[in-house]
N, C-alpha and C positions, 0 to 999 in steps of 0.2 A: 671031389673030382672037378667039380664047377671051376673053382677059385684058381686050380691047378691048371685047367686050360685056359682062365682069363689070364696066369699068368706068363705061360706061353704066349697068348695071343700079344702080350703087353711087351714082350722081349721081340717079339717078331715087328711089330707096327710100331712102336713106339707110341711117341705125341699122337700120332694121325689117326690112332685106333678111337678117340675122341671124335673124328670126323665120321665114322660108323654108327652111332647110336642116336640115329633117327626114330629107331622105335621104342627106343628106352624114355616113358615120360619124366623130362626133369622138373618139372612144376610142381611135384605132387608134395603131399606132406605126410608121413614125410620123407625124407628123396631116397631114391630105390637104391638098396644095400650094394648092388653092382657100382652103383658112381661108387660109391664110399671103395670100394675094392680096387676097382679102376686109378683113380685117384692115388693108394697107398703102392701100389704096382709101381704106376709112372714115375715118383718118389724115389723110392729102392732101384728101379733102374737106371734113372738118371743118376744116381748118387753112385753107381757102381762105374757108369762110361766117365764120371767128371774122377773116378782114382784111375781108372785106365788109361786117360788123358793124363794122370799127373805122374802115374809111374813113366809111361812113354817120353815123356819131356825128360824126368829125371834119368832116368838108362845111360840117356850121351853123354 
């Protein structure tokens, strides 16, 4: 249920939900399973808006 609302929160914010994780310590060792989730999100999302872009372009 966790990963399911990180990955809503990763579709709704995008890159910037990066700018939220003030409390999440990234120094530690070692580094909290949420970056690693966070991280694979922003990946799969991106990768989905760069074909949304390339079917859009192709259409015309």
């Amino acid at each position: 249920m966790v990963k399911t609302i990180l990955h809503e929160l990763v579709k709704l914010c995008g890159i910037s939900i990066k700018g939220h994780l003030s409390l999440v310590p990234i120094d530690m060792e070692p580094e909290p399973i949420i970056l690693a989730y966070i991280d694979l999100n922003l990946q799969v999302h991106l990768k989905g808006k760069d074909k949304e872009n390339e079917l859009a372009l192709t259409s015309f």
